[in-house]
ZADO-649458 format. One record per atom (N, C-alpha, C): residue in three letters; z negated, x, y negated; residue number from 1; atom name. Coordinates in Angstrom, 1 decimal. Example, Ala and Ser with C-alpha at 12.3 -4.5 7.8 and 13.67 -1.06 7.14 Angstrom:
% ZADO-649458
[ALA; [-7.8; 13.2; 5.7]; 1; N]
[ALA; [-7.8; 12.3; 4.5]; 1; CA]
[ALA; [-7.8; 13.2; 3.3]; 1; C]
[SER; [-7.1; 12.8; 2.2]; 2; N]
[SER; [-7.1; 13.7; 1.1]; 2; CA]
[SER; [-7.9; 12.9; 0.0]; 2; C]
***
This chain:
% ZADO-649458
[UNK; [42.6; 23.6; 37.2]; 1; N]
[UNK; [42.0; 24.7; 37.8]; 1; CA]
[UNK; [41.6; 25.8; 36.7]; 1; C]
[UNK; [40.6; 26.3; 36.8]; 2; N]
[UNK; [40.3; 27.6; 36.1]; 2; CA]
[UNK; [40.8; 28.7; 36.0]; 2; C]
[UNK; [41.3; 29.4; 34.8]; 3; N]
[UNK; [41.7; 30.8; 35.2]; 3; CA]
[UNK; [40.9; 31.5; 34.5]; 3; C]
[UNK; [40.2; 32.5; 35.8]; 4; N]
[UNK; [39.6; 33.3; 35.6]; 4; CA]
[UNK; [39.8; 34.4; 34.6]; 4; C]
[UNK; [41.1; 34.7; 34.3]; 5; N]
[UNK; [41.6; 35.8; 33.4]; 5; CA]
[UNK; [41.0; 35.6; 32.1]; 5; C]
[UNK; [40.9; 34.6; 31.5]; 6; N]
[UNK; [40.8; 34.0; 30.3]; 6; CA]
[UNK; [39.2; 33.8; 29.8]; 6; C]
[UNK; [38.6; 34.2; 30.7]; 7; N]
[UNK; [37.2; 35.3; 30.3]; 7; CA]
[UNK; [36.8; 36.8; 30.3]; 7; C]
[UNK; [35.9; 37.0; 29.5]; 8; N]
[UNK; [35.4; 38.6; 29.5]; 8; CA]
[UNK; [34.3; 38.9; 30.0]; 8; C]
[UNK; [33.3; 37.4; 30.2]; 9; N]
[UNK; [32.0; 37.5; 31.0]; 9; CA]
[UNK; [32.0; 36.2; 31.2]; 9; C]
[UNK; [30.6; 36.1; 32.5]; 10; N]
[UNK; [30.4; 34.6; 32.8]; 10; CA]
[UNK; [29.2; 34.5; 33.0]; 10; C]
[UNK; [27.8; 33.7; 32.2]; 11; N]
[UNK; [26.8; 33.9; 32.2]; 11; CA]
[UNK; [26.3; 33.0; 33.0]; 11; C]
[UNK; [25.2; 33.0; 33.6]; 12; N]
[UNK; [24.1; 31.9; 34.2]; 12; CA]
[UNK; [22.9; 32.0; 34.1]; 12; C]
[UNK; [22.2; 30.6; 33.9]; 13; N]
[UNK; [21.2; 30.3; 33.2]; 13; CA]
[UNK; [20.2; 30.1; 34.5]; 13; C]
[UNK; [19.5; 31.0; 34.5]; 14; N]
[UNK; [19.0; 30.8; 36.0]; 14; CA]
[UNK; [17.2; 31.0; 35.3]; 14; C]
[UNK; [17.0; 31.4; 34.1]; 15; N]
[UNK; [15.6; 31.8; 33.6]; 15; CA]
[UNK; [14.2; 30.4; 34.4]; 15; C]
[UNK; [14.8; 29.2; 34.1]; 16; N]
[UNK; [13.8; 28.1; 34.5]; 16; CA]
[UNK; [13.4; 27.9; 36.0]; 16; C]
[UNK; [14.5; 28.5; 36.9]; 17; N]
[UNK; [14.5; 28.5; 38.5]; 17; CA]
[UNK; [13.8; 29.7; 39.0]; 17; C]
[UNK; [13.6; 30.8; 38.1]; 18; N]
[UNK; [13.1; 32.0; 38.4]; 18; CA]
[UNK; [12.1; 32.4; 38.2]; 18; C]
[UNK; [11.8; 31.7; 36.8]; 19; N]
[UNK; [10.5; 32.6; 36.0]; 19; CA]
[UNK; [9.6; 30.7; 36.1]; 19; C]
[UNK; [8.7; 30.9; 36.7]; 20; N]
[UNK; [7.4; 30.2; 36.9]; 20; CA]
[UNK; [6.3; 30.0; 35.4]; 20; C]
[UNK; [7.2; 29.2; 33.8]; 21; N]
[UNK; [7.1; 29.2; 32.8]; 21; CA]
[UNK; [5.9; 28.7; 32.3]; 21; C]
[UNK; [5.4; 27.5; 33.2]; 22; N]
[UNK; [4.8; 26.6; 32.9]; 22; CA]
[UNK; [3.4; 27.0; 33.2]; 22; C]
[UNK; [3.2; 27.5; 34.4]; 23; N]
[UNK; [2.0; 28.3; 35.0]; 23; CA]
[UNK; [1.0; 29.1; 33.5]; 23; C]
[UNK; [2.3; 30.4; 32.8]; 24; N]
[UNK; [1.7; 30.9; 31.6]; 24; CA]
[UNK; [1.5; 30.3; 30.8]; 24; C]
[UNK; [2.1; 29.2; 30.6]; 25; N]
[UNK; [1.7; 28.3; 29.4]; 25; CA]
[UNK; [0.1; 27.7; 29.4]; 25; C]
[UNK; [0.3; 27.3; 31.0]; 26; N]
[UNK; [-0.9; 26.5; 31.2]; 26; CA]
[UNK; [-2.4; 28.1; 31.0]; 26; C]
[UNK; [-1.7; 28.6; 31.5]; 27; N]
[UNK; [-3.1; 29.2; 31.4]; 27; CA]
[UNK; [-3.9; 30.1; 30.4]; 27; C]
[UNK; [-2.8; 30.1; 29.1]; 28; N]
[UNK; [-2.9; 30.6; 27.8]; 28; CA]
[UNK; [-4.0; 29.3; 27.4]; 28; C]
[UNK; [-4.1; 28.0; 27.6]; 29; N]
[UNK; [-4.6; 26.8; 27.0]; 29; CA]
[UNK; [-5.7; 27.1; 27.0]; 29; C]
[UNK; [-6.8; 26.8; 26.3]; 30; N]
[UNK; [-8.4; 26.7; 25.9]; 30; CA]
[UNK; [-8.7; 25.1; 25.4]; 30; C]
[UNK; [-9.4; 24.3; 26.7]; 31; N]
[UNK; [-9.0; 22.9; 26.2]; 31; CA]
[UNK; [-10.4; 22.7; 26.3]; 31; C]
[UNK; [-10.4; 21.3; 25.5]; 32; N]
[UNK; [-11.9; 20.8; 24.9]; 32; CA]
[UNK; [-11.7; 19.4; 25.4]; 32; C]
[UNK; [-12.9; 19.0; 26.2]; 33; N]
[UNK; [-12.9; 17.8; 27.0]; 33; CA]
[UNK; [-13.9; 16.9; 26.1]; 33; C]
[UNK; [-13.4; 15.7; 25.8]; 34; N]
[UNK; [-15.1; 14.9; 25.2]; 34; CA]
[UNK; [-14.8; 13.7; 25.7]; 34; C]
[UNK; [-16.3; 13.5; 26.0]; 35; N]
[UNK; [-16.0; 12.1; 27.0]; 35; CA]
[UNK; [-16.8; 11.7; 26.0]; 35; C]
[UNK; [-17.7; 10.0; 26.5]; 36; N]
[UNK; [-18.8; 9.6; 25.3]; 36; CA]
[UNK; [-20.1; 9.6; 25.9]; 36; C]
[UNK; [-20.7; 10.8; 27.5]; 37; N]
[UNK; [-21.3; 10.4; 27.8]; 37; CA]
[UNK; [-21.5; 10.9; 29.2]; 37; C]
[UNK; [-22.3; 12.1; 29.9]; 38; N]
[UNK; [-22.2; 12.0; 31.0]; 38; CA]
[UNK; [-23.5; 11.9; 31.8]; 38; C]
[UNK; [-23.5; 10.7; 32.7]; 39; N]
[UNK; [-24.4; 10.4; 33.4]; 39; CA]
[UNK; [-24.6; 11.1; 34.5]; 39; C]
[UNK; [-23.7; 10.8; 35.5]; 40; N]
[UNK; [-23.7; 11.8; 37.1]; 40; CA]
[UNK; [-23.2; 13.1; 37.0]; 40; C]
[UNK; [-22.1; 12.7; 35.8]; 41; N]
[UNK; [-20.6; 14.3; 35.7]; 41; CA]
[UNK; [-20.0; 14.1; 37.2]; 41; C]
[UNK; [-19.9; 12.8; 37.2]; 42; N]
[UNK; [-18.3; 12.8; 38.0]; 42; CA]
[UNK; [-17.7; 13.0; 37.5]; 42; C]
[UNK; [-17.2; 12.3; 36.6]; 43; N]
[UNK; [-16.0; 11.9; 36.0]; 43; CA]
[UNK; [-15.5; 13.3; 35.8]; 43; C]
[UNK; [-16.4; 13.9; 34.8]; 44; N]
[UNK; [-16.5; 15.4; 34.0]; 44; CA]
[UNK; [-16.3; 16.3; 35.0]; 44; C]
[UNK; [-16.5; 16.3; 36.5]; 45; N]
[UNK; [-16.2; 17.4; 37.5]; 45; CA]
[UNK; [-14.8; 17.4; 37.8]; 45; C]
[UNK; [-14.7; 16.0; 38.0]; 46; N]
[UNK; [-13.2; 15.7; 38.1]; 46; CA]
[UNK; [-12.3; 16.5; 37.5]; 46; C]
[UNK; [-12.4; 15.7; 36.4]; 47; N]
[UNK; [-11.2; 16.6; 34.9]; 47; CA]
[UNK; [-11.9; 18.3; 34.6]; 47; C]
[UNK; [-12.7; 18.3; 35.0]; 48; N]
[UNK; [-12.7; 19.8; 34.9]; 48; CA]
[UNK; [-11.7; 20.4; 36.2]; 48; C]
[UNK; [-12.3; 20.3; 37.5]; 49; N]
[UNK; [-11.6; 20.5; 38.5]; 49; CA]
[UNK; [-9.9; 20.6; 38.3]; 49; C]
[UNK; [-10.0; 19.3; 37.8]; 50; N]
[UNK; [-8.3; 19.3; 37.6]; 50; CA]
[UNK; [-7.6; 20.4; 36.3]; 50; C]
[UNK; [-8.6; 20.5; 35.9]; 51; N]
[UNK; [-7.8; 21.5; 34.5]; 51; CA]
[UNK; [-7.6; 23.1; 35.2]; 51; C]
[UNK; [-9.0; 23.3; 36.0]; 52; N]
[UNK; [-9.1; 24.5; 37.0]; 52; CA]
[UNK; [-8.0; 24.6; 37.9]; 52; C]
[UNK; [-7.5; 23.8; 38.3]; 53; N]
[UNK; [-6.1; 23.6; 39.6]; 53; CA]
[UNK; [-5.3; 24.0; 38.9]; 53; C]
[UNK; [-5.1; 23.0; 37.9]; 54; N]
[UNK; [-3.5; 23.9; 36.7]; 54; CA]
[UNK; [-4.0; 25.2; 35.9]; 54; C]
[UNK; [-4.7; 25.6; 36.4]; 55; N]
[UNK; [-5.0; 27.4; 36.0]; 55; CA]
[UNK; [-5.3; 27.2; 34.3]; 55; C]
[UNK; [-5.7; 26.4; 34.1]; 56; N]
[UNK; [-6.3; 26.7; 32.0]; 56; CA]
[UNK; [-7.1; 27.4; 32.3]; 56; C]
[UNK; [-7.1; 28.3; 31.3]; 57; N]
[UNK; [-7.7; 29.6; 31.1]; 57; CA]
[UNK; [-9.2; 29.6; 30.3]; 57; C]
[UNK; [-9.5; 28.2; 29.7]; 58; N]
[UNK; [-10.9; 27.9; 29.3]; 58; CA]
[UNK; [-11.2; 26.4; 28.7]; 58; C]
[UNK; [-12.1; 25.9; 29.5]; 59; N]
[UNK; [-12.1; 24.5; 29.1]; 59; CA]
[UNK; [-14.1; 24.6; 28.4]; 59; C]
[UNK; [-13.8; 23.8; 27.7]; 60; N]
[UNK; [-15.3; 23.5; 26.9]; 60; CA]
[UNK; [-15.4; 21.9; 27.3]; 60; C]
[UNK; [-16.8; 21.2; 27.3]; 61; N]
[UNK; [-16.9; 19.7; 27.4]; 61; CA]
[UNK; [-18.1; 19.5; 26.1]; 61; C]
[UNK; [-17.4; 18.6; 25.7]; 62; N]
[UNK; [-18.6; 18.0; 24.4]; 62; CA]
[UNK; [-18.5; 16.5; 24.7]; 62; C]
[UNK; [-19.7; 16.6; 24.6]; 63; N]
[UNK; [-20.6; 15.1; 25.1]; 63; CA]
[UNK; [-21.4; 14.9; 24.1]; 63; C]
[UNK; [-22.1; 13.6; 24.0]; 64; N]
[UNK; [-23.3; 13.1; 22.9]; 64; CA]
[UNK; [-24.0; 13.3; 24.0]; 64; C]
[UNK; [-24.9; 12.9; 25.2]; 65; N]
[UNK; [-25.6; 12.7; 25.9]; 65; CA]
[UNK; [-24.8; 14.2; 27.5]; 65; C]
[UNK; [-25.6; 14.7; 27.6]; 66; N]
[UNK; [-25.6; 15.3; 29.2]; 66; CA]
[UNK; [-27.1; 15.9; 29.9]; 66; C]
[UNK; [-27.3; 15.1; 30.9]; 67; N]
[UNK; [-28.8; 15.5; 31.7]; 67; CA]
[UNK; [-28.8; 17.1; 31.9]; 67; C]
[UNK; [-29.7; 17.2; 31.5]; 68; N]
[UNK; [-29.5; 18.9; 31.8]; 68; CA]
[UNK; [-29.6; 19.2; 33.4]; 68; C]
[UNK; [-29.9; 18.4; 34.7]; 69; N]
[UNK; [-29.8; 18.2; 36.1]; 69; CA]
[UNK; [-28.1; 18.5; 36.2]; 69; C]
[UNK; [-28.0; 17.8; 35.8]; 70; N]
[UNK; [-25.8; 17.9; 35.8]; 70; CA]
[UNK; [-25.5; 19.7; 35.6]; 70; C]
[UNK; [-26.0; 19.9; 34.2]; 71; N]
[UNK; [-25.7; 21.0; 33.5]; 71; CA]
[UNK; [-25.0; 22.1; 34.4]; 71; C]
[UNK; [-25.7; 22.5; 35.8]; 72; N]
[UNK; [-25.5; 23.7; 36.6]; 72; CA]
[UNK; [-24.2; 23.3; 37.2]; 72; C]
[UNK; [-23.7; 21.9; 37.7]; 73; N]
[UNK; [-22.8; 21.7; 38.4]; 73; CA]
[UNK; [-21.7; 21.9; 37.6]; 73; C]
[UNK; [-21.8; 21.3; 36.3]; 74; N]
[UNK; [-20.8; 21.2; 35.4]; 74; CA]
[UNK; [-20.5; 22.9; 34.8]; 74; C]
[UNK; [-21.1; 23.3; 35.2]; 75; N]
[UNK; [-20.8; 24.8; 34.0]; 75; CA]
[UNK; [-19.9; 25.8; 35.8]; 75; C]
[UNK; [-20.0; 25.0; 36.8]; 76; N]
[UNK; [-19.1; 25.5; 37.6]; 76; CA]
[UNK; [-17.2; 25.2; 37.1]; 76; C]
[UNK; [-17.0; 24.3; 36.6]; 77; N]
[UNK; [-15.9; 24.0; 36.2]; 77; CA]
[UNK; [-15.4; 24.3; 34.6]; 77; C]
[UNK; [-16.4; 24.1; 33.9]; 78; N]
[UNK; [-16.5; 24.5; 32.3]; 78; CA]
[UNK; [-17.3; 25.8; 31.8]; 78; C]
[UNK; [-16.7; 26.4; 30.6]; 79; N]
[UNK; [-16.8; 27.5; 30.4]; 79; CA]
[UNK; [-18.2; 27.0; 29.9]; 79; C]
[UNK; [-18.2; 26.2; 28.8]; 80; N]
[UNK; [-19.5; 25.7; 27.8]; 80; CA]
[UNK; [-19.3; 24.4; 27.8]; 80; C]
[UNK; [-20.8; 24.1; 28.1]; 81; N]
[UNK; [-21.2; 22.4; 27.3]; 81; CA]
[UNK; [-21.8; 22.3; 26.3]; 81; C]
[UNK; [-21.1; 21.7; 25.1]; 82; N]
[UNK; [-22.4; 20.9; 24.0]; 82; CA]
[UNK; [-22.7; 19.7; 24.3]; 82; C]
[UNK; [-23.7; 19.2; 24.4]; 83; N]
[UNK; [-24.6; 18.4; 24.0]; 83; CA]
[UNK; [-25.5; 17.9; 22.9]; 83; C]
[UNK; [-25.4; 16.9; 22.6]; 84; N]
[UNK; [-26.5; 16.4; 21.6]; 84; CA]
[UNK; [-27.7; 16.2; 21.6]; 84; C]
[UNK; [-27.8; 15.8; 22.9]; 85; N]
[UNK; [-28.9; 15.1; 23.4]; 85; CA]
[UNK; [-28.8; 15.8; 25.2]; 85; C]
[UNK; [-30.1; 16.1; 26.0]; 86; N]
[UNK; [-29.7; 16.7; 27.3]; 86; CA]
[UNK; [-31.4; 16.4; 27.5]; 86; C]
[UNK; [-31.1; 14.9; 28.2]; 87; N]
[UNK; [-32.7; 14.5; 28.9]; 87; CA]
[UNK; [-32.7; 15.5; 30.3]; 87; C]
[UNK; [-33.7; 15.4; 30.5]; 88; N]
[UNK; [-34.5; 16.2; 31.9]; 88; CA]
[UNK; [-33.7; 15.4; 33.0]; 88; C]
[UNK; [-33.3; 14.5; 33.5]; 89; N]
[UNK; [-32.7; 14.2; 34.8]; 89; CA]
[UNK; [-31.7; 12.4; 34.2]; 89; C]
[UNK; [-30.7; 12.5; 34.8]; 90; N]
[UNK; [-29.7; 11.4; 34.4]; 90; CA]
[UNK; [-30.7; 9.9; 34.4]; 90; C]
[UNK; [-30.1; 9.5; 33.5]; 91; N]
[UNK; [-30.5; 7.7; 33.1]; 91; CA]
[UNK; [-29.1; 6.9; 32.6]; 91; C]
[UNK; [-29.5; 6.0; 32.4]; 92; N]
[UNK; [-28.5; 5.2; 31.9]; 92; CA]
[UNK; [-28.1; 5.1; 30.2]; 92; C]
[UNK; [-27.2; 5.4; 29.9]; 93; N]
[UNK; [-26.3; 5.9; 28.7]; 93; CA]
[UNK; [-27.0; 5.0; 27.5]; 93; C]
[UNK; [-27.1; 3.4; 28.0]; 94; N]
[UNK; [-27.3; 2.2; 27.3]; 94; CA]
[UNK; [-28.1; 2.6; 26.5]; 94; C]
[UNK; [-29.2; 3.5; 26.4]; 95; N]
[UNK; [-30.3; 3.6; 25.6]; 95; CA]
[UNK; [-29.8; 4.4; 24.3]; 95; C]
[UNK; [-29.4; 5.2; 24.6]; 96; N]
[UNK; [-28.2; 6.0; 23.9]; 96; CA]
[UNK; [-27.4; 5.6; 22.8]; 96; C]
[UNK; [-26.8; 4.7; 23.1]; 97; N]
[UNK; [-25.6; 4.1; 22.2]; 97; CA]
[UNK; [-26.8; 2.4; 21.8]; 97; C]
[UNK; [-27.8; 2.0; 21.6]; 98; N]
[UNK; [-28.6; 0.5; 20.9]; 98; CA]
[UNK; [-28.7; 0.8; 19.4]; 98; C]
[UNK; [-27.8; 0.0; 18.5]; 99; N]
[UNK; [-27.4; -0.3; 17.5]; 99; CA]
[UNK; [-28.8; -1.2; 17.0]; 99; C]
[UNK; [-29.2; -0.9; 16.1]; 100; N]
[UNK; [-30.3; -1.1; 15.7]; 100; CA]
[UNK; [-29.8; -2.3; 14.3]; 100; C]
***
């Protein structure tokens, strides 16, 4: 059994149950997404969306290829897109990446 006498203080670690740590952490973050490629910007709404849920505080997407049709949807979830390349309405990537 314990005796109490035989302390001067009794401390508890209560900081991780209390203080909601993770939230600030996440939202201090400025994250940079690069995929190899966006055709529709699912994918890229997706992982934006999801970085938006966990409260990051600024996300950027860098692509070689993005339709500039995408662009407006995408800049709902991303702060900035680069692009390399940004054809007038989505196509298929394949032309993109032919190794000559």
């Amino acid at each position: 059994m314990i005796n109490y006498d035989d302390f001067d203080a009794l401390t508890f670690d209560c900081y991780g149950t209390l203080i909601d740590w993770e939230s600030g952490i996440l939202s201090g973050l400025k994250v940079a997404v690069i995929d190899d490629g966006v055709e529709s910007g699912s994918t890229a709404m997706a992982i934006g969306a999801m970085l938006r849920g966990a409260s990051v505080n600024s996300a950027t997407l860098v692509v070689p290829v993005c339709p500039k049709s995408v662009v407006p949807h995408l800049l709902a979830v991303y702060d900035t897109i680069h692009a390399v390349v940004s054809p007038p309405t989505p196509s298929s990537l394949t032309r993109h990446y032919e190794v000559n």
